[in-house]
C-alpha positions as CSV (number, residue, x, y, z in Angstrom):
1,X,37.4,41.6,1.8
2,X,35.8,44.6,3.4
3,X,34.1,46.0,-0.4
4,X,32.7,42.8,-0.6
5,X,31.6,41.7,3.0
6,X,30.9,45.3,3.8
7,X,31.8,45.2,7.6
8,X,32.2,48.7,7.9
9,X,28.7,49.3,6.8
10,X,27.2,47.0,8.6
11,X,29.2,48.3,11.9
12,X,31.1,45.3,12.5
13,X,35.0,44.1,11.8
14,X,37.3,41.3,10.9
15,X,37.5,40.5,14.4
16,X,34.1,40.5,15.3
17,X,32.8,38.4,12.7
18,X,35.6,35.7,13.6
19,X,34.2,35.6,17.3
20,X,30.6,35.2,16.1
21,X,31.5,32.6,13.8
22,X,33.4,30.8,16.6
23,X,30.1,31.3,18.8
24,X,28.3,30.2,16.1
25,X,30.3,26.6,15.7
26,X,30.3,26.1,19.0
27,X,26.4,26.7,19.5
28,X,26.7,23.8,17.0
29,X,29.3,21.6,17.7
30,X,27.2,19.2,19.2
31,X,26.0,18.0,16.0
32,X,29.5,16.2,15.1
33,X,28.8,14.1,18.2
34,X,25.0,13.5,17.9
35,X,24.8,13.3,14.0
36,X,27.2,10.4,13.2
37,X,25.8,7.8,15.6
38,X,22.3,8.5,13.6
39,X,24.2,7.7,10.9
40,X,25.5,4.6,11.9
41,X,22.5,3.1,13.2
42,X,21.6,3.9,9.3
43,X,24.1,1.6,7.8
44,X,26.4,4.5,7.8
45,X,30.2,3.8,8.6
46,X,31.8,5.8,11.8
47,X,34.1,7.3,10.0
48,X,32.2,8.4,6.6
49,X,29.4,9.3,8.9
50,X,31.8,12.0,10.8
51,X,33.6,13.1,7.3
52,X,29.8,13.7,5.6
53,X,28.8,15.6,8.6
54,X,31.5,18.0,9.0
55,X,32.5,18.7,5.3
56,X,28.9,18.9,4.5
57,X,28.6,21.5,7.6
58,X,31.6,23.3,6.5
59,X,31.0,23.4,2.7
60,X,27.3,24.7,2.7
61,X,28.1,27.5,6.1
62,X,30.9,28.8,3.6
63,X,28.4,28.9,0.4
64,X,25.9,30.5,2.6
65,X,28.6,33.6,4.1
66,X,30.0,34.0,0.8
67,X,26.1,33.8,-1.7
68,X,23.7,35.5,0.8
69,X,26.9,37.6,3.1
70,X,24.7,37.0,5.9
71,X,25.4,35.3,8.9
72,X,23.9,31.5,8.5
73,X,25.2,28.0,8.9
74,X,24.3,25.0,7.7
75,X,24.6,21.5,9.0
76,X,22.6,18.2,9.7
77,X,19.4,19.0,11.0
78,X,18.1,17.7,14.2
79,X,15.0,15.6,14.0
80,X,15.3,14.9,10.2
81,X,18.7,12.9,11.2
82,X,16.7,10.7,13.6
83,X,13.5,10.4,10.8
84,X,16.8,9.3,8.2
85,X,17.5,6.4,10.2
86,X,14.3,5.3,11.5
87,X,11.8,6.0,9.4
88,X,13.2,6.2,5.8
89,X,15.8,3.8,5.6
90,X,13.2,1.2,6.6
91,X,10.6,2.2,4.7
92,X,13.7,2.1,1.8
93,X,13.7,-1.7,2.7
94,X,16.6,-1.1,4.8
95,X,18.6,0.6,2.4
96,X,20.3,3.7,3.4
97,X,21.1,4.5,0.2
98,X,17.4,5.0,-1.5
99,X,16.7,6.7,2.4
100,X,19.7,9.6,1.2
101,X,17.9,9.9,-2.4
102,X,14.8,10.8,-0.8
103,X,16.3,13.9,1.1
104,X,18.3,14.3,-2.5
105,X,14.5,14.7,-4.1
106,X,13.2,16.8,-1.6
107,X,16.2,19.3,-2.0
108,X,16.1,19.3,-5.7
109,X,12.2,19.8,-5.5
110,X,12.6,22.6,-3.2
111,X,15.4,24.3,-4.5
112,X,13.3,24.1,-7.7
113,X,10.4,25.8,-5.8
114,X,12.8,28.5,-4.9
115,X,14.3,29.3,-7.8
116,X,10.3,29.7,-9.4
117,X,9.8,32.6,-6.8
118,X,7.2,30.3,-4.9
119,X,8.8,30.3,-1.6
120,X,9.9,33.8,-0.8
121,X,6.6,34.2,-2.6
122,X,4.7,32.5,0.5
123,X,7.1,34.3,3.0
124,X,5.8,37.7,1.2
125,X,2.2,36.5,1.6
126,X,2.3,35.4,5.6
127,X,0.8,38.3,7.8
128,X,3.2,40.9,9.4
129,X,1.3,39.4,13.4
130,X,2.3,36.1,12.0
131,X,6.0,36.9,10.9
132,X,6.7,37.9,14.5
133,X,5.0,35.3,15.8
134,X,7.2,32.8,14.4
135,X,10.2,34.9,15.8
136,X,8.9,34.9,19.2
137,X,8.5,30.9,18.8
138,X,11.6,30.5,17.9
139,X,13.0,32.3,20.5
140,X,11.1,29.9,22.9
141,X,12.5,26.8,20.9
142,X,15.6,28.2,20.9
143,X,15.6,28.4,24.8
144,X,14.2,25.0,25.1
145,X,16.5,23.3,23.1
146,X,18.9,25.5,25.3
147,X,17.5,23.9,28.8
148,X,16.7,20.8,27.4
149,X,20.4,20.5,26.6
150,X,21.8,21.4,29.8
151,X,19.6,18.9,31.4
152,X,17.6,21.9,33.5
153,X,14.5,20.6,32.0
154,X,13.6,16.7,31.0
155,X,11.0,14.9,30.1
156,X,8.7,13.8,32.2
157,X,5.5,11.4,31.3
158,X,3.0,12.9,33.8
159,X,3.4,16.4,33.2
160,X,5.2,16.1,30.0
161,X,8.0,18.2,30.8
162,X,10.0,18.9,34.9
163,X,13.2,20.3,35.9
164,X,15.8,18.1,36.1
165,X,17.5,16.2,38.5
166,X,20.5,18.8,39.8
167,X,23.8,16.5,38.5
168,X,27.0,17.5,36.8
169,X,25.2,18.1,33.7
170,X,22.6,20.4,35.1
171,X,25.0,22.2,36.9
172,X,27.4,23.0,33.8
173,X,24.2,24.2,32.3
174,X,23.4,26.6,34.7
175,X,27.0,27.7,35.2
176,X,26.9,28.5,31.3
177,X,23.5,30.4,31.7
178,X,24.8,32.3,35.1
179,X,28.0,33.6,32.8
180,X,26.3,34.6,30.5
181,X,24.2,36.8,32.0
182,X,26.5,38.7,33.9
183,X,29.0,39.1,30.7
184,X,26.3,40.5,28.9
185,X,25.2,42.4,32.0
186,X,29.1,43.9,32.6
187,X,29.2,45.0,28.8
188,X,31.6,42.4,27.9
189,X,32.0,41.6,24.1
190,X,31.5,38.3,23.2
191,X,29.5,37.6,26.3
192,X,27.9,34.4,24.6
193,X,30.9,32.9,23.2
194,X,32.8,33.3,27.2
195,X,29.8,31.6,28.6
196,X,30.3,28.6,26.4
197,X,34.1,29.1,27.4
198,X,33.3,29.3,31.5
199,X,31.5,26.4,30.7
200,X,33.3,24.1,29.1
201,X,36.1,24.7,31.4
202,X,33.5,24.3,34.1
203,X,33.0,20.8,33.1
204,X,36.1,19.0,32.9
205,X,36.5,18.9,37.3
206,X,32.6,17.8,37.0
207,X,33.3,15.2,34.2
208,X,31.3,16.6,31.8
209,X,33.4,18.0,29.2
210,X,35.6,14.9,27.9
211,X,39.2,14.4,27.6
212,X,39.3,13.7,24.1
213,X,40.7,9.9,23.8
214,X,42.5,11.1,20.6
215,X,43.0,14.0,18.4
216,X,43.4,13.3,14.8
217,X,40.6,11.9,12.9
218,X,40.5,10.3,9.3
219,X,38.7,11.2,6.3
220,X,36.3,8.5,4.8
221,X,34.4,9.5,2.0
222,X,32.7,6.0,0.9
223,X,29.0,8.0,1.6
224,X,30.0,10.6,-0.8
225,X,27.1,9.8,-4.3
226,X,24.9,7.6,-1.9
227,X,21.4,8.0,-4.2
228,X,23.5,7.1,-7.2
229,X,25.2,4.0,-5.4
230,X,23.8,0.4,-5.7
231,X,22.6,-1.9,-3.8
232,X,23.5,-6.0,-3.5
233,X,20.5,-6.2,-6.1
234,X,22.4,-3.4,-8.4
235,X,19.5,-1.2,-8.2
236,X,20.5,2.7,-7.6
237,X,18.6,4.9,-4.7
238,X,17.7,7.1,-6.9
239,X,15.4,4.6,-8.8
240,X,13.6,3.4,-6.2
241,X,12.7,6.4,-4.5
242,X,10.9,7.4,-8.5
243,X,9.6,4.3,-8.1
244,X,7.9,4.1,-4.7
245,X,5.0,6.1,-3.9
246,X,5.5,5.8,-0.2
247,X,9.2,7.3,-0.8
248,X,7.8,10.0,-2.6
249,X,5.2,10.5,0.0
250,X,7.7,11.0,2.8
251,X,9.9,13.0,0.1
252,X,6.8,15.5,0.2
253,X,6.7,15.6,4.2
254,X,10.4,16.0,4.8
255,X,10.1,19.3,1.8
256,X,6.9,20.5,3.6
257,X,9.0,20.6,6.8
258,X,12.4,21.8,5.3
259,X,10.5,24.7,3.5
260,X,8.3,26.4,6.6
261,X,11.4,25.3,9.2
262,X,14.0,27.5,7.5
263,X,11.3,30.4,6.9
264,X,11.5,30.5,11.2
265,X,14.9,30.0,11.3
266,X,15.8,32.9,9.0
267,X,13.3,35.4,10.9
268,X,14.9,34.4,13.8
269,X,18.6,35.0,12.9
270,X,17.4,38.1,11.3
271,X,16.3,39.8,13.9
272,X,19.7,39.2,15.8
273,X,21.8,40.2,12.8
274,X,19.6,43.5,12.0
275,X,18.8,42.0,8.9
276,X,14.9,41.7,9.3
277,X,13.3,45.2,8.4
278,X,10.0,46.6,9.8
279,X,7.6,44.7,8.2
280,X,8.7,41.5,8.9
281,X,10.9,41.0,5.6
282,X,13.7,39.1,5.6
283,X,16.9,40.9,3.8
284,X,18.7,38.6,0.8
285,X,16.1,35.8,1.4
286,X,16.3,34.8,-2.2
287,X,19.9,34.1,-1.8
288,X,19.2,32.7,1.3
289,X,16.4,29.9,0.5
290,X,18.9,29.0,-2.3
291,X,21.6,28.0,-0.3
292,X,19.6,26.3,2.1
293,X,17.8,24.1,-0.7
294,X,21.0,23.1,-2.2
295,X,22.1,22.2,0.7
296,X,19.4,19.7,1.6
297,X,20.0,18.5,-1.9
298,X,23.8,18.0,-1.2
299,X,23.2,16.7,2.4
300,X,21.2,13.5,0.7
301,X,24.2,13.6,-1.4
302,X,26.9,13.0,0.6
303,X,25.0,10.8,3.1
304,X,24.5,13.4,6.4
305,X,20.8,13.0,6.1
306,X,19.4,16.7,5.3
307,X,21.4,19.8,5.8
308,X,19.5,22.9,6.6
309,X,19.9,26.4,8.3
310,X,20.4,25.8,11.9
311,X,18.5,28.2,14.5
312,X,21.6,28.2,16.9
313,X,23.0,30.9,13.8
314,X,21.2,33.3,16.3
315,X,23.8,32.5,18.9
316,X,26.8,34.3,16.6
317,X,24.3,37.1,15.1
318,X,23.4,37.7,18.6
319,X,27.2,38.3,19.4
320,X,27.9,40.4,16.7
321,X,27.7,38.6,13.6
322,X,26.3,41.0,10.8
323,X,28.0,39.7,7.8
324,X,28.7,35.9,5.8
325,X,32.6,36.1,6.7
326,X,31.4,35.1,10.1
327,X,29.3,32.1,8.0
328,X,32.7,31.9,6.1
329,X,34.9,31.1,9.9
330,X,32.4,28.9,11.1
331,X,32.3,27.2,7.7
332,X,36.0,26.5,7.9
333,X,36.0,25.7,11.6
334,X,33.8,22.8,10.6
335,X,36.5,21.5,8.1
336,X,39.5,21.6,10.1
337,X,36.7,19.6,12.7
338,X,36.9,16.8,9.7
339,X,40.6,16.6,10.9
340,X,40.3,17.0,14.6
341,X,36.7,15.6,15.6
342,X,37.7,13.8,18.8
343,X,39.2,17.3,19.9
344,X,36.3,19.4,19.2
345,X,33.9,17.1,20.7
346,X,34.9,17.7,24.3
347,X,32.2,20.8,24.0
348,X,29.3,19.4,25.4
349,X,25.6,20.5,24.7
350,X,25.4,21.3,28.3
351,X,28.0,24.5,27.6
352,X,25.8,25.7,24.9
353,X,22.9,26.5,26.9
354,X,23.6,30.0,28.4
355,X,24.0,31.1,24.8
356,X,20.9,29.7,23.8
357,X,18.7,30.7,26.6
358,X,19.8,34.4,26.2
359,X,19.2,34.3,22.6
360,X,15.6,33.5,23.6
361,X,15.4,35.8,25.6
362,X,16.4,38.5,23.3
363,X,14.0,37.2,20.7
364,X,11.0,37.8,23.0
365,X,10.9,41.4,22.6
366,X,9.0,41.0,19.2
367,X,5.6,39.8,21.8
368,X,4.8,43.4,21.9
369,X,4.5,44.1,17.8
370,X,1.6,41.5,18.1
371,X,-2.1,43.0,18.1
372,X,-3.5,40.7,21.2
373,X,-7.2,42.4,21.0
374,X,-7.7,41.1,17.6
375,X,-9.1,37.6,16.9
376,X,-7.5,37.3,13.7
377,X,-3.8,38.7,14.6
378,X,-3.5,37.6,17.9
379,X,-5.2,33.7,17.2
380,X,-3.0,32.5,14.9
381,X,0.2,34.2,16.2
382,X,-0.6,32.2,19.7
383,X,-0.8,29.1,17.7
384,X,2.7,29.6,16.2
385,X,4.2,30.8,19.6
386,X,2.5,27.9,21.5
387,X,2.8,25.3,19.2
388,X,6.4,25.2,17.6
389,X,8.4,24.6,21.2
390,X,4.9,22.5,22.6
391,X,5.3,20.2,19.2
392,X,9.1,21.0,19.4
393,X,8.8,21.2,15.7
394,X,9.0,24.8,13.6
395,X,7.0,23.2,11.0
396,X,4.2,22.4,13.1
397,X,3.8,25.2,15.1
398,X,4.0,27.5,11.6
399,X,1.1,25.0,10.5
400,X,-1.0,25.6,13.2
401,X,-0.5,29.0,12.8
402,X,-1.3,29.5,8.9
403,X,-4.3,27.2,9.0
404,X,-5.8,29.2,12.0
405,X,-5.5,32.5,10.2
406,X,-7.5,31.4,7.4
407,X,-10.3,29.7,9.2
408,X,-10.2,32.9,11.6
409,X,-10.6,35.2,8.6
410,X,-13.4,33.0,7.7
411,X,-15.6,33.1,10.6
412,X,-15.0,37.1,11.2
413,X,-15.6,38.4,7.5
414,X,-12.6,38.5,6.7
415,X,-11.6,36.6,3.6
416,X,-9.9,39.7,1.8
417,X,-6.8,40.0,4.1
418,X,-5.9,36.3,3.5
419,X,-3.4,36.0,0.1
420,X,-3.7,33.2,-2.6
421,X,-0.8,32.2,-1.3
422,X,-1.7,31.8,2.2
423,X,-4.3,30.0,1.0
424,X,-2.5,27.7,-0.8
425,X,0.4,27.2,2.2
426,X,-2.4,26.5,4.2
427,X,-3.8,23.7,2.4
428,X,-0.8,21.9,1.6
429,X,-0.4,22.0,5.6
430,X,-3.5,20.4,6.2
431,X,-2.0,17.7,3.7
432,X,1.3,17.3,5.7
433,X,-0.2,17.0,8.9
434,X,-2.4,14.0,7.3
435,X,0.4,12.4,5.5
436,X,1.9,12.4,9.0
């Protein structure tokens, strides 16, 4: 295990990579609460909704430790879940079947980009300002998501965003961010994953960590081949997404956003798990993308909506996680969740936040490696920073980012420093953003 994890050389052990993937799937966990109901609403049965979400989870995190050896998990993304079952199985005519071959296209068309070279191609090509721009973003997203959460922060429709109302939720919150701070601050190891702990104990006398009302959970796997599954009229979902424009269209929109949200995401874990070198670069991003496309590919598969890298792998590579066996852990967590989903669902979102404010906040010290005095580095990087947790949306934010770059290098003279490729991910930006 150790000559082909390399723990040693990466100054980590058995030990710590279990405790960052624990933090890790419980930065997570949420999504076996929030992900199913999506699913329902869908067409989706409970309990093939809660079996696609947590075998999918757990199958793609283990590929991920055990392809790339870096530490990355997979499950449904946020967002995309919510588009599955309001946008695309309508415009699918209702059925959720041709709505899971469309995220089954747009994972076999990105996958397909990666293995051509063309997307670590574009990640080679985006400016060093701009590659810690998008960290720095995502260490804001990361924190919002984090407050948003524990309820310290809500929407609000005259100024967009307030604090929040001080209840049991927003107090678990703030208990989870207080303990981790002063873990971290005492030196402790595994200061994230005893915040989440404080927390969730914190919650039961304030109701907001659930007595599970049972413990064992079937397995149901009736969503298992959706986009090759018929409807009443016998037709397959894979034939009518080839056969719809407007699926193919929103096919397109879901890749553009899948393709530029994982870029973030892996900068972003990176630079936790010392895996991002100097320049910006990513380390095993090949192996990396290639997971992560198959697993959008396999997400519209089994009927979990998309699967994709999720941001909240910062949360373990921030306590410790250097290697995949910590992928690997979390990966299996999530199966034995299949089993046990009541019992794992009493860790509320609320818990999570300490571990995701702090990872924000360690993310911000890439600000300074940006060149604020010039126009064209300093621009664009704003416009990623600003604009992914304003739009909370990586894609956008990356969009805004890309597309100001160019027409900055226009305007100053400066034409040369922008890549074909740049060129090329900016257009096809300006295209999603009018598709949408």
């Amino acid at each position: 295990m150790e000559q082909f994890f390399k723990m040693r050389e990466r100054g980590s052990s058995a030990g710590q990579e279990l405790r960052a993937g624990l933090t890790t799937f419980l930065a997570m966990a949420y999504i076996i609460a929030v992900n199913p109901p999506l699913l329902v609403l869908a067409g989706i049965s409970e309990t093939a909704a809660v079996t696609a979400t947590c075998l999918g989870a757990g199958i793609m995190t283990i590929l991920m430790g055990l392809f790339s050896n870096r530490p990355l998990a997979c499950a449904s993304g946020m967002g995309i879940n919510a588009l599955f079952a309001t946008v695309l199985v309508p415009a699918a005519g209702g059925d959720w079947h041709a709505a899971s071959a469309v995220i089954f296209v747009e994972g076999v068309a990105i996958l397909i980009l990666v293995l051509c070279g063309l997307r670590e191609a574009i990640m080679d090509a985006i400016p060093v300002s701009l590659r810690h721009a998008i960290s720095v973003a995502l260490g804001l997203f990361i924190a919002m998501i984090g407050l948003k959460d524990g309820g310290i922060i809500v929407a609000n429709p005259d100024t967009m965003v307030a604090i929040g109302e001080i209840n049991q939720t927003f107090i678990v919150g703030l208990i989870s961010i207080v303990a981790t701070i002063v873990f971290y601050a005492l030196n402790v190891r595994g200061s994230l994953l005893l915040g989440i702990v404080v927390a969730v104990v914190a919650g039961i006398p304030l109701g907001v960590t659930q007595i599970p009302s049972g413990i064992v959970s079937g397995l149901d796997f009736s969503s298992f081949g959706a986009p090759f599954q018929a409807d009443e009229s016998g037709v397959m979902g894979i034939a009518k997404v080839v056969t719809s424009p407007t699926l193919l269209i929103l096919a397109f929109s879901l890749m553009m956003s899948d393709f530029f949200d994982t870029m973030g995401t892996a900068m972003a874990v990176a630079k936790q798990g010392e895996f991002l070198t100097e320049d910006g670069n990513v380390k095993d991003i090949k192996q990396i993308l290639v997971v992560d496309s198959a697993a959008a590919a396999v997400g519209g598969l089994i009927g979990s909506s998309s699967l994709t890298t999720f941001v909240e792998s910062a949360s373990g590579a921030a306590d410790g996680g250097r290697t995949g066996l910590s992928s690997v852990f979390a990966g299996i967590i999530f199966i034995v969740a299949a089993f046990f989903s009541p019992l794992i669902s009493i860790v509320s979102s609320a818990a999570t936040c300490g571990a995701l404010v702090f990872v924000g906040f360690l993310m911000m010290s890439e600000v300074a490696e940006i060149d604020w005095s010039d126009l064209l580095e300093g621009l664009p990087a704003f416009l990623i920073v600003a604009g992914v947790p304003f739009t909370y949306s990586i894609s956008n934010g990356i969009g805004f980012g890309f597309i100001a770059y160019v027409i900055v290098a226009a305007v100053t003279g400066q034409l040369k420093k922008v890549k074909p490729l740049m060129w090329i991910a900016a257009l096809a930006f300006v295209v999603y953003f009018l598709a949408a």
